[in-house]
N, CA, C and O of each residue as an XYZ file, in Angstrom:
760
protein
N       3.279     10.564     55.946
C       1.990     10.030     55.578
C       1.398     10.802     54.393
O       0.628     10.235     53.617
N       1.733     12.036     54.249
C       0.642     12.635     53.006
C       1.679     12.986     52.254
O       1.467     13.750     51.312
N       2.966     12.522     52.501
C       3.878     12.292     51.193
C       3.560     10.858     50.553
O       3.626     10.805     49.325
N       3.291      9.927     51.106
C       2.458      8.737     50.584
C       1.282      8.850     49.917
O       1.026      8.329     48.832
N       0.538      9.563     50.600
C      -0.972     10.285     49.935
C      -0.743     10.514     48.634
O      -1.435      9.971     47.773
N       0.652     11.675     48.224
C       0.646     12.892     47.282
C       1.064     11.967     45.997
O       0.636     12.112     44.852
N       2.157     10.813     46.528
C       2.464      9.964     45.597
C       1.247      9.093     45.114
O       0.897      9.287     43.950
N       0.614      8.239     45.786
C      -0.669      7.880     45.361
C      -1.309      8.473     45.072
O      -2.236      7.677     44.926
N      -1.698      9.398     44.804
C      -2.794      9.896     43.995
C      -1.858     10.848     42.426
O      -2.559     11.400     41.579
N      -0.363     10.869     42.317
C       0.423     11.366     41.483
C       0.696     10.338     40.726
O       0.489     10.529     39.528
N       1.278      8.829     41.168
C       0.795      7.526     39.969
C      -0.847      7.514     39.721
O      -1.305      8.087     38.732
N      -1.603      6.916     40.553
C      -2.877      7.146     40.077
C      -3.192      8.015     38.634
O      -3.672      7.598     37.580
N      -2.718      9.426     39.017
C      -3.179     10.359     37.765
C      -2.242      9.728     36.700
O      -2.651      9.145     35.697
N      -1.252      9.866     36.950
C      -0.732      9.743     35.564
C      -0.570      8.370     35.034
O      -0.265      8.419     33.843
N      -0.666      7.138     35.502
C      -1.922      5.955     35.228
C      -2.825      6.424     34.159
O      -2.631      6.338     32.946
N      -4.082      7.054     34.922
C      -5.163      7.204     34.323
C      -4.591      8.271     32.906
O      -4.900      8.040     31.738
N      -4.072      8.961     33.175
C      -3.674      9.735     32.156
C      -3.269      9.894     31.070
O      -3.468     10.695     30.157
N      -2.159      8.326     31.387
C      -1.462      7.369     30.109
C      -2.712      6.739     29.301
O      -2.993      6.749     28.102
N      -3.449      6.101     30.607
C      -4.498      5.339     29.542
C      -5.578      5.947     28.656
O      -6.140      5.368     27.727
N      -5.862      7.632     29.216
C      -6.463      7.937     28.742
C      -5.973      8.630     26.996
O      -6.777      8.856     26.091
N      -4.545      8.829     26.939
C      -3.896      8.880     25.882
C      -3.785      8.046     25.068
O      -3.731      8.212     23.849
N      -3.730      6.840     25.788
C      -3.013      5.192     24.600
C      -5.048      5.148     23.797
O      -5.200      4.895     22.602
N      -6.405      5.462     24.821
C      -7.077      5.297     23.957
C      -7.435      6.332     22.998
O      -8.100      5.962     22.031
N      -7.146      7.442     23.078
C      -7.175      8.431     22.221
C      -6.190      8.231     21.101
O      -6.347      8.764     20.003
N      -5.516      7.716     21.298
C      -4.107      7.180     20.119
C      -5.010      6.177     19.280
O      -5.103      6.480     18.091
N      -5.582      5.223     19.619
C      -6.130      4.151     19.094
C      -7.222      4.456     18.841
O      -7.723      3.407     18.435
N      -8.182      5.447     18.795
C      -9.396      5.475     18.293
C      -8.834      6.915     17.368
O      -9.750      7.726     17.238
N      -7.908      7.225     16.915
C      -7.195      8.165     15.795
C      -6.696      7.343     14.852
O      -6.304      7.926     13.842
N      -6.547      5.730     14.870
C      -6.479      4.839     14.251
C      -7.284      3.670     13.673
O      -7.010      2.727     12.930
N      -8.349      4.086     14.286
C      -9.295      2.870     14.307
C     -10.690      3.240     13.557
O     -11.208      4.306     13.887
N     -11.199      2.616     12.785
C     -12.299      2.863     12.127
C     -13.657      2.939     12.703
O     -14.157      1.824     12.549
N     -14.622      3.858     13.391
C     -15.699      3.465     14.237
C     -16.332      2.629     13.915
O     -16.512      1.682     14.680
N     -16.802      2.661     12.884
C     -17.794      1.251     12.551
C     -17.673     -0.349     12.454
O     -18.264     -1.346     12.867
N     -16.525      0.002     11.641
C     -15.723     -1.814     11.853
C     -14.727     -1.778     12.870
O     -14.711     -2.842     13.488
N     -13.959     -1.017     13.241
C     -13.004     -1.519     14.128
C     -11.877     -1.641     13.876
O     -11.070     -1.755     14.799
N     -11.463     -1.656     12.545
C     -10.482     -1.978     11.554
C      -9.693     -0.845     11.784
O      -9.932      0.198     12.393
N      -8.552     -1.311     11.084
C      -7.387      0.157     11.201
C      -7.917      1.144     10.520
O      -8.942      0.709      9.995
N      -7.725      2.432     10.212
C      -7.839      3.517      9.495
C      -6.515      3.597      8.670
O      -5.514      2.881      8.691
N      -6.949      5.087      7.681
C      -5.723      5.341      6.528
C      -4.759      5.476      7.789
O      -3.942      4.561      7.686
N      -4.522      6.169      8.849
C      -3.516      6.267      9.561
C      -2.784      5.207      9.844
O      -1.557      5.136      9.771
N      -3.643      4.248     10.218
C      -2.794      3.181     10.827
C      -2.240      2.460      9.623
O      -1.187      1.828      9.708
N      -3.116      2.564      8.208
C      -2.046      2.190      6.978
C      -0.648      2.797      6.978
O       0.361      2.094      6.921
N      -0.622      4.132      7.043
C       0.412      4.936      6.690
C       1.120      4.086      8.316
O       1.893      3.140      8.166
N       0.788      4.504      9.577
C       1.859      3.745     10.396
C       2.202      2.143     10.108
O       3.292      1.731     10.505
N       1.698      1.636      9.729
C       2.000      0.030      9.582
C       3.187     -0.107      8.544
O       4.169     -0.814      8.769
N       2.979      0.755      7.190
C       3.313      0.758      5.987
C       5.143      0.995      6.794
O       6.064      0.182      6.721
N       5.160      2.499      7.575
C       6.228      2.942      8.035
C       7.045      1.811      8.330
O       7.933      1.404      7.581
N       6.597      1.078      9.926
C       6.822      0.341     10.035
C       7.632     -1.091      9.536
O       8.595     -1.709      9.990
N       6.764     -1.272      8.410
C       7.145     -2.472      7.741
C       8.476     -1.868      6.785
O       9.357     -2.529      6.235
N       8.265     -0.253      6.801
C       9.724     -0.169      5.517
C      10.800     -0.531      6.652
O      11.624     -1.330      6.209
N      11.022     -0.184      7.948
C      11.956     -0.740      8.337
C      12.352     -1.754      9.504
O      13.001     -1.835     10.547
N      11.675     -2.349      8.788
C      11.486     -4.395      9.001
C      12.566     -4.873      7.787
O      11.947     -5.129      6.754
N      13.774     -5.024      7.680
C      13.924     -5.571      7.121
C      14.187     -6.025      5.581
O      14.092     -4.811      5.399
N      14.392     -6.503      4.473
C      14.149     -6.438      3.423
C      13.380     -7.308      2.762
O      12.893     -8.176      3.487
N      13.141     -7.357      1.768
C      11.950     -8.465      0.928
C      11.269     -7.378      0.369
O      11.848     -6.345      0.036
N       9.443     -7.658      0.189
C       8.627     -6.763     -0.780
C       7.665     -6.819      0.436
O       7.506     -7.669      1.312
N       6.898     -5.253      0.115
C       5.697     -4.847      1.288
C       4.842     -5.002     -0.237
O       5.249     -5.086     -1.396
N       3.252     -4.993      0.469
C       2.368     -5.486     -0.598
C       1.189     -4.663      0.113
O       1.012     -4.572      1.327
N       0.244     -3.950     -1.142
C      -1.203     -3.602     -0.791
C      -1.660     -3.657     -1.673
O      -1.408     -3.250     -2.807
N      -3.050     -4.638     -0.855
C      -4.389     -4.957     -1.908
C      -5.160     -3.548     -1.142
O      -5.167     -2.933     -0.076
N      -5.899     -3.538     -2.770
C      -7.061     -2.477     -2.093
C      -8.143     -3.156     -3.159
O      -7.924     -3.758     -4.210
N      -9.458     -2.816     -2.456
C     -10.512     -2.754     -3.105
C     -11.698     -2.271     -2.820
O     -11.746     -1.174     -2.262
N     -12.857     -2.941     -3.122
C     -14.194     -2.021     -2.452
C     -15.011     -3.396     -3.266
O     -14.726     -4.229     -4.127
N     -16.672     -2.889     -2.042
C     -17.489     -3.781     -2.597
C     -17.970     -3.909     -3.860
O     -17.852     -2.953     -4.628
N     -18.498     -4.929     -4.222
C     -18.869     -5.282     -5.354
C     -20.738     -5.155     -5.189
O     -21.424     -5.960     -4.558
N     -21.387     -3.645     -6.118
C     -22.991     -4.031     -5.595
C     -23.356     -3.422     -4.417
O     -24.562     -3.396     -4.171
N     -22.442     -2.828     -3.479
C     -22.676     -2.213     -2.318
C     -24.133     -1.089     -2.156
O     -25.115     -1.050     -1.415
N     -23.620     -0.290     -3.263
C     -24.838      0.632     -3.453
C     -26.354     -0.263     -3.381
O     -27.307      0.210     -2.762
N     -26.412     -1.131     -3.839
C     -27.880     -1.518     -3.929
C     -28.155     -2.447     -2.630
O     -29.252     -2.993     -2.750
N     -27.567     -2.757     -1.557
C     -27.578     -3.125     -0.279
C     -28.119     -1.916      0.548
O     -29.216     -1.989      1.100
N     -27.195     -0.611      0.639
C     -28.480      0.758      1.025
C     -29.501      0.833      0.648
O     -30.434      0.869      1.451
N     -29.814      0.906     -1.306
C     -30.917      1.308     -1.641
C     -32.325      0.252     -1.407
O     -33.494      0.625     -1.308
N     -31.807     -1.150     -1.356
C     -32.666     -1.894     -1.006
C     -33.035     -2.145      0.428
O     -34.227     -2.226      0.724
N     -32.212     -2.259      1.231
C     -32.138     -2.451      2.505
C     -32.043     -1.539      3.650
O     -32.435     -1.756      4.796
N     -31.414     -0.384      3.140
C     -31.463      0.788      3.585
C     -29.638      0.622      4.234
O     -28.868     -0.339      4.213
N     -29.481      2.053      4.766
C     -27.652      2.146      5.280
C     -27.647      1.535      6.177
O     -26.679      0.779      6.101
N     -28.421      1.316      7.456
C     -28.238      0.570      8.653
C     -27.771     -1.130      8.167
O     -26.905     -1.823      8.701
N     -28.570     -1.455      7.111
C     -28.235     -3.042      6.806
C     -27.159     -2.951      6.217
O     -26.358     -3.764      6.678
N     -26.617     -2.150      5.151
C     -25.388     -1.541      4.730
C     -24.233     -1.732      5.355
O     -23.247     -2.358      4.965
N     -24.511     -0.831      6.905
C     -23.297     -1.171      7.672
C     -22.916     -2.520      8.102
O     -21.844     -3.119      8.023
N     -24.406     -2.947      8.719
C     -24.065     -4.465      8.895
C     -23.148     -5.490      8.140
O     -22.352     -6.355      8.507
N     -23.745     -4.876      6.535
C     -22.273     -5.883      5.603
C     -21.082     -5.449      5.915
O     -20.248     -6.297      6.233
N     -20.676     -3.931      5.902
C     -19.222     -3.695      6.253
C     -18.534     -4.589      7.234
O     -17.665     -5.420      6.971
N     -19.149     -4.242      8.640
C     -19.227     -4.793      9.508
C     -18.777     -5.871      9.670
O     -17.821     -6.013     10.432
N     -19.541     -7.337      8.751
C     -19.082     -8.086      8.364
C     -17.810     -8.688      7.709
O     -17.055     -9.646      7.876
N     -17.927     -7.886      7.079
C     -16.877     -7.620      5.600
C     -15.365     -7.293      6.632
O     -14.272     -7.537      6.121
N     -15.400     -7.008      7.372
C     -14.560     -6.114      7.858
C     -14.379     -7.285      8.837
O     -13.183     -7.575      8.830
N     -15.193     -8.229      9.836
C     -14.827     -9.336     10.363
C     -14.072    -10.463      9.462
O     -13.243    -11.222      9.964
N     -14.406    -10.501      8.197
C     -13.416    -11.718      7.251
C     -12.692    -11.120      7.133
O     -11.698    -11.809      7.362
N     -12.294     -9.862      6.829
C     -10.890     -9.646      6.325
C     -10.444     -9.728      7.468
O      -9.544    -10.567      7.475
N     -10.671     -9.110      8.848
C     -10.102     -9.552      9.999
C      -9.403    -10.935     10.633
O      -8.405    -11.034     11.348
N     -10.597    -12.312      9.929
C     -10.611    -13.088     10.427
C      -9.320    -14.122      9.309
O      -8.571    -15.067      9.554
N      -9.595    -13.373      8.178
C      -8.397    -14.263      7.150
C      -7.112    -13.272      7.448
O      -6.019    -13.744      7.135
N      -7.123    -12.377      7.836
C      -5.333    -12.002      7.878
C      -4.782    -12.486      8.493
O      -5.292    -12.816      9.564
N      -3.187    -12.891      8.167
C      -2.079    -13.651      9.053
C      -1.651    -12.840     10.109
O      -2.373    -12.278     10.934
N      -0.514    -12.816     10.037
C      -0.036    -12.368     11.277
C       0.813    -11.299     10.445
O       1.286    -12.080      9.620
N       1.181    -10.411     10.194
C       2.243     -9.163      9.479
C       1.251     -8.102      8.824
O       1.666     -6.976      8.548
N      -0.581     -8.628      8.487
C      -0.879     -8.488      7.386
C      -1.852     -7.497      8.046
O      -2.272     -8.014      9.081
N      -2.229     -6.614      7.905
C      -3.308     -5.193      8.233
C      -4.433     -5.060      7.668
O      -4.451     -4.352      6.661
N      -5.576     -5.626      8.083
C      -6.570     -5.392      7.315
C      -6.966     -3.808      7.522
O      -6.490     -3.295      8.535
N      -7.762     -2.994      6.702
C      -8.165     -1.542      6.674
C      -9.374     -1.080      6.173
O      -9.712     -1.553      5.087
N     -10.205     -0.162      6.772
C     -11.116      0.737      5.588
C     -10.992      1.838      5.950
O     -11.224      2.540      6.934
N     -10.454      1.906      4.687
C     -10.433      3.277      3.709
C     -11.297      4.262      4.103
O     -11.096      5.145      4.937
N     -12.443      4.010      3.332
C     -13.711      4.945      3.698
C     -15.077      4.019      3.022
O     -15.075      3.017      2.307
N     -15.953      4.654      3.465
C     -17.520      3.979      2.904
C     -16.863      2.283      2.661
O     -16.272      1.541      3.445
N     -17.216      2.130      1.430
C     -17.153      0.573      1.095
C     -15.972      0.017      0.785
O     -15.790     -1.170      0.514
N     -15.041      1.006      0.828
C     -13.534      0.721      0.487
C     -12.401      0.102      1.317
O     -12.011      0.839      2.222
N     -11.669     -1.305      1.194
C     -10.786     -1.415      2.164
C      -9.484     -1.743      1.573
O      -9.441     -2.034      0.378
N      -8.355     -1.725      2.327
C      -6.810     -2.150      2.089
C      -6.746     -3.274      3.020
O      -7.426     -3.504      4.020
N      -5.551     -4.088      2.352
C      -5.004     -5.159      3.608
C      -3.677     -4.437      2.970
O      -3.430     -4.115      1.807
N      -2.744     -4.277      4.456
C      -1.514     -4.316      4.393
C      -0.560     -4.943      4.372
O      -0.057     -4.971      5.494
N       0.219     -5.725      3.345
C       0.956     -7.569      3.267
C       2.481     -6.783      3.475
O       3.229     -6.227      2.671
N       2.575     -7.062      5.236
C       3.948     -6.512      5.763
C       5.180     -7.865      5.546
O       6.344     -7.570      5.818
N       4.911     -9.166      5.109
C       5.825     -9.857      4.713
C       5.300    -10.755      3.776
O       4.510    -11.646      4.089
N       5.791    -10.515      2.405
C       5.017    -10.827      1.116
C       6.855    -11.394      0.939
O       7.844    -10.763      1.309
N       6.826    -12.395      0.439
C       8.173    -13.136     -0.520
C       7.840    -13.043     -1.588
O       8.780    -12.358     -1.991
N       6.927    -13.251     -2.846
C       6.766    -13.210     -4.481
C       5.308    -12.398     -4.681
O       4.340    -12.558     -3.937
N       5.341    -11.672     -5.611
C       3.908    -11.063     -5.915
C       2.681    -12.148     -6.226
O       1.455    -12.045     -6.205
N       3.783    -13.451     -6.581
C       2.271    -14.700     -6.719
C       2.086    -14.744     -5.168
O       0.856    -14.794     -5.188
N       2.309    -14.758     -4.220
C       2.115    -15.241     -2.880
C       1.015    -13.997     -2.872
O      -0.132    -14.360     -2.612
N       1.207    -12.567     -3.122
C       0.210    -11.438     -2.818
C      -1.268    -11.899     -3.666
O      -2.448    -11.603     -3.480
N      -0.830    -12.440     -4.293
C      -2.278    -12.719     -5.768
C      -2.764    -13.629     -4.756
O      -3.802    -13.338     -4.161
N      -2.141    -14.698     -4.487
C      -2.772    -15.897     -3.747
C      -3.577    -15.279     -2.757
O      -4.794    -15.439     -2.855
N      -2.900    -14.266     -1.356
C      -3.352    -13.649     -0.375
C      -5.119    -13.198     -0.713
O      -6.195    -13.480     -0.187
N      -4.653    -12.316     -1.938
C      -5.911    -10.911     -2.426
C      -7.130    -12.736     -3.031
O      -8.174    -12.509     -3.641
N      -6.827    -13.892     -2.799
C      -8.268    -14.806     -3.889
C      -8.390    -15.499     -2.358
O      -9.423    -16.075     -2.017
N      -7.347    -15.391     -1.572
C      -8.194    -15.887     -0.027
C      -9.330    -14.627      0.869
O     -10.321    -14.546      1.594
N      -8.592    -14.058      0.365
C      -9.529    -12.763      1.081
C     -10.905    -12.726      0.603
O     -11.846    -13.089      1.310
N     -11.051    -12.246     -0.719
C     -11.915    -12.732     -1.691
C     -12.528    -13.841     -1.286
O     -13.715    -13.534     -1.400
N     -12.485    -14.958     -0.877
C     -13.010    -16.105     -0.649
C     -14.174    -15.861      0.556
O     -15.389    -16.059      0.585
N     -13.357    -15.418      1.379
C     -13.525    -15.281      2.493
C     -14.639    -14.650      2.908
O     -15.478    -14.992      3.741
N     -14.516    -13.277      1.945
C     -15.786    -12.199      2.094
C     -16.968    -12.812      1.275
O     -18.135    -12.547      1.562
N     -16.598    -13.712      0.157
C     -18.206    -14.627     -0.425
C     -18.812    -15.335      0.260
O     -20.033    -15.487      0.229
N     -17.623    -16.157      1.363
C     -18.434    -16.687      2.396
C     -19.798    -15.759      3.341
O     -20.610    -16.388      4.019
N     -19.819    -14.973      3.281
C     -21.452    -14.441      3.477
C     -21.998    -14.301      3.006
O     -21.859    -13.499      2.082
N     -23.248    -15.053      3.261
C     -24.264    -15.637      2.461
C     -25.642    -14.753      3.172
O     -26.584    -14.249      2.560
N     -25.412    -14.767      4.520
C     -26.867    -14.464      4.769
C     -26.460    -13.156      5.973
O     -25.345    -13.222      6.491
N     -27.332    -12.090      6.343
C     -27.151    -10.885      7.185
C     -28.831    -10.464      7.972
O     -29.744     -9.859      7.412
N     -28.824    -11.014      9.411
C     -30.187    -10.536      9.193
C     -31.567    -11.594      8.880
O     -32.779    -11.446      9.035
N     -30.909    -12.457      8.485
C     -31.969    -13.609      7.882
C     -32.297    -13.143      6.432
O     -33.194    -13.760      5.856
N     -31.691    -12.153      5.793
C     -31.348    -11.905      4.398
C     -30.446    -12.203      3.696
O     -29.347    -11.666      3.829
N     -30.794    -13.538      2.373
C     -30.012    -13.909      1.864
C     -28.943    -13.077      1.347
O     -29.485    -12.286      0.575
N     -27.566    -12.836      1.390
C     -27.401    -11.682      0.308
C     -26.154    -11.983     -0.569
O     -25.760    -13.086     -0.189
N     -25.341    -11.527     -1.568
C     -24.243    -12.224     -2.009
C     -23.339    -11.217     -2.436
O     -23.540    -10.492     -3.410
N     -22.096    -11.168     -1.520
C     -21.560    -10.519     -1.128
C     -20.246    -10.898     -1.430
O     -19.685    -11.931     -1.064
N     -19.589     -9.599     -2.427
C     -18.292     -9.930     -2.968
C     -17.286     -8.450     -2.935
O     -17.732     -7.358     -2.581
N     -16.183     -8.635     -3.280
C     -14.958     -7.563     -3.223
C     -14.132     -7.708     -4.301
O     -13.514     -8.730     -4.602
N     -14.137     -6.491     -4.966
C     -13.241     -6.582     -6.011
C     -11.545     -5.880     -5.225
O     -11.316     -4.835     -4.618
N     -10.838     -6.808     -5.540
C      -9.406     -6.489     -4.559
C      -8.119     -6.114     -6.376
O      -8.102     -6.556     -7.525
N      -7.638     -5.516     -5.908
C      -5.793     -5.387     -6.561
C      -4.927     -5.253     -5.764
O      -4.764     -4.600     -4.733
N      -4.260     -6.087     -6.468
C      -2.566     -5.812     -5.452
C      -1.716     -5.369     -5.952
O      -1.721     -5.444     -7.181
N      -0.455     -4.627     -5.218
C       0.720     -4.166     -6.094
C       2.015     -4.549     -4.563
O       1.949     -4.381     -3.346
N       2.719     -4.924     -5.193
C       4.145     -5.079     -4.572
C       5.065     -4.427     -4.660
O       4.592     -3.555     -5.389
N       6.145     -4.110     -4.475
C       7.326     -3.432     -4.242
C       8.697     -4.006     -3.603
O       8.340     -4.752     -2.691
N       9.671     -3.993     -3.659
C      11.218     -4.012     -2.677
C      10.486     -3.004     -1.456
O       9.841     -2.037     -1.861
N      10.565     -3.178     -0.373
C      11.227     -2.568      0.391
C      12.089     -1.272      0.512
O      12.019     -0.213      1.137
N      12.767     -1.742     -0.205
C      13.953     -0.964     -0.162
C      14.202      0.856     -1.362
O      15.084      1.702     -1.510
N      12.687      0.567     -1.961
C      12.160      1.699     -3.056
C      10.815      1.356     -2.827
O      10.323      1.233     -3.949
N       9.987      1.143     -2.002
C       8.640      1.139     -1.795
C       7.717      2.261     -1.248
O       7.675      2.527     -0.047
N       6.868      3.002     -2.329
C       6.156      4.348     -1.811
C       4.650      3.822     -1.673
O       4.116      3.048     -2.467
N       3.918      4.499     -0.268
C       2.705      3.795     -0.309
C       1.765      4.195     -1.026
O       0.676      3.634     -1.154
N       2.232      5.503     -1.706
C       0.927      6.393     -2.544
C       1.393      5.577     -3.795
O       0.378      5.123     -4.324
N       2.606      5.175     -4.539
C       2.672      4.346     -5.833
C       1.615      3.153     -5.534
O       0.560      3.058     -6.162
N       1.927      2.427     -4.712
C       1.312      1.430     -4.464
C      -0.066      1.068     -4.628
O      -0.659      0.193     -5.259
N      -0.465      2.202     -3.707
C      -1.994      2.338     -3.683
C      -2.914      2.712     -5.033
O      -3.848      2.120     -5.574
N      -2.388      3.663     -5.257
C      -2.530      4.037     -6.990
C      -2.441      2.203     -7.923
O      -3.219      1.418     -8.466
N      -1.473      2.274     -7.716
C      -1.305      0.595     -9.268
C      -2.169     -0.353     -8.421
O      -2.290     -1.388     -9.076
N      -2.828     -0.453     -7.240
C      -3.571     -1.579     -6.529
C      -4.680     -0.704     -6.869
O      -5.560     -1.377     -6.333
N      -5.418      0.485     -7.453
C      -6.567      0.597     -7.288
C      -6.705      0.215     -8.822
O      -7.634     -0.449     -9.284
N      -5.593      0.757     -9.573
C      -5.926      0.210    -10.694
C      -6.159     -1.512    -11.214
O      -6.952     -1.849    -12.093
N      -5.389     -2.323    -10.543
C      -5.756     -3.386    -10.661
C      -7.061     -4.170    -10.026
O      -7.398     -5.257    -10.496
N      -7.734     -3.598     -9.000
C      -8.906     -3.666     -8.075
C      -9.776     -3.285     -9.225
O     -10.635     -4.123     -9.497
N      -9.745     -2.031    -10.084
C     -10.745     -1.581    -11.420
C     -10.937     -3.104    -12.442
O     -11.979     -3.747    -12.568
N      -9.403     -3.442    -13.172
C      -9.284     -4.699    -13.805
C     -10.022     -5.674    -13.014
O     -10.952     -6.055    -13.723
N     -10.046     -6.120    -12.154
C     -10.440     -7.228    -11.295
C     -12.023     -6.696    -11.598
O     -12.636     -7.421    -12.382
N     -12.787     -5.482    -11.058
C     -13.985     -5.242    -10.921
C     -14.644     -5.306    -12.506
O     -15.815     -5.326    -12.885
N     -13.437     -5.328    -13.201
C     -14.231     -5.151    -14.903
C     -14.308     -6.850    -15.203
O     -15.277     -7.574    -15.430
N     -13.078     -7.097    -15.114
C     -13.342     -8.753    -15.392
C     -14.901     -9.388    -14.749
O     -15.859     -9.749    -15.433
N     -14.800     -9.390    -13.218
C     -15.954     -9.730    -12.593
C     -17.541     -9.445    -13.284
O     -18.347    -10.369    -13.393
N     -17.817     -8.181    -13.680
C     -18.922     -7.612    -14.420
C     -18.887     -8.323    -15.832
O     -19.985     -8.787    -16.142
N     -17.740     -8.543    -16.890
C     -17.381     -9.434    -17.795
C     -17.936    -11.053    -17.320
O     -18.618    -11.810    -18.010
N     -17.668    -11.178    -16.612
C     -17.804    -13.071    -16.210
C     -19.196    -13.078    -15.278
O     -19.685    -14.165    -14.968
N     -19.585    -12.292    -15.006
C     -21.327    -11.780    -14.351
C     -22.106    -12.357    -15.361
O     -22.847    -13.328    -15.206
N     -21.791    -11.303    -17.128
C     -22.806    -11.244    -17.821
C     -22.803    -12.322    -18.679
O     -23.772    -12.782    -19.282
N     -21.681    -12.693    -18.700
C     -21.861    -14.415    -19.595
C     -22.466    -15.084    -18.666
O     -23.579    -15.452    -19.042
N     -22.210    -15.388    -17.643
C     -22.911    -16.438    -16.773
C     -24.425    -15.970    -16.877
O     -25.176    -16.850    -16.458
N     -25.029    -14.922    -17.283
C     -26.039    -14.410    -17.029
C     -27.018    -15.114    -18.382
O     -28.121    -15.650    -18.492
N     -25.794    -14.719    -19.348
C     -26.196    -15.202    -20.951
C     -26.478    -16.431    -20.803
O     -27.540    -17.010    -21.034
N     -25.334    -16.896    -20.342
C     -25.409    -18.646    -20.644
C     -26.808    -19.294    -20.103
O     -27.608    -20.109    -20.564
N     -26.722    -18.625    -19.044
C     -28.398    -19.377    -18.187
C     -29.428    -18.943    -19.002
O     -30.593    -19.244    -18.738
């Protein structure tokens, strides 16, 4: 009988014990505020996907567009709320292979774990984009809310995630300069 005891309460613990590990694993991955993966879980996903197989792994990165003046006007609490948001579309437009992430503050990655042509990644990075303009309002505050994204691709088979990330921030810059470019004509023209 209290060899039955010793065993029940010896699964029990180590039950609870596992679970209390698997959530400590996952909140070392997980972003508190959005929920989203962290750089870790980039770097594990990235791992991952190098050995999945062959084809091209793909990361967009970018950051908000205007973010700063959402704190200064609204203050950080409404701030987060956009992340927040921001962080539900990219959630809500990724497929199935694909990792949405933040980085830090206003900054996020999606991770494109099965990309076939770098046009398919371009296509990915103007749905995402889409996605995050779709918020319009936070709060009962109108607000207009955009992401400047870059992508960079690779083989598989010679794919580093720090190259990557590097030539996607640089193209996320291009993207954010164009945008400020096509801002101020539209601004002119009116």
């Amino acid at each position: 009988m209290l060899a039955k005891i010793a065993l029940g309460v010896t699964s029990m613990t180590s039950v609870a014990a596992g679970t209390c590990a698997y959530r400590l694993f996952r909140q070392s991955r997980t972003d508190p505020l959005t929920g989203l993966g962290n750089r870790a879980a980039l770097v594990a996903g990235f791992n991952r996907a190098m050995k999945r197989g062959r084809g091209l792994v793909g990361v967009a990165i970018g950051d908000m567009n205007g973010f700063k003046a959402f704190n200064d006007v609204h203050g950080h609490r409404f701030g987060d709320q956009i992340l927040i948001a921001v962080a539900a579309k990219l959630r809500d437009t990724a497929h199935r292979g694909e990792i949405p992430i933040r980085l830090h503050g206003d900054e996020f990655a999606v991770l494109l774990r099965r990309v076939e042509t770098p046009e398919q990644a371009e296509h990915r990075v103007r749905e995402f984009q889409a996605a995050v303009a779709t918020i319009t309002e936070l709060d009962g505050q109108p607000v207009e809310v955009g992401i400047s994204l870059g992508v960079m691709t690779a083989p598989k088979s010679r794919a580093q995630l720090s190259a990557l990330l590097a030539s996607a921030d640089d193209r996320m810059y291009a993207d954010k300069h164009t945008s400020r470019q096509h801002t101020a004509r539209a601004a002119v023209a009116a």
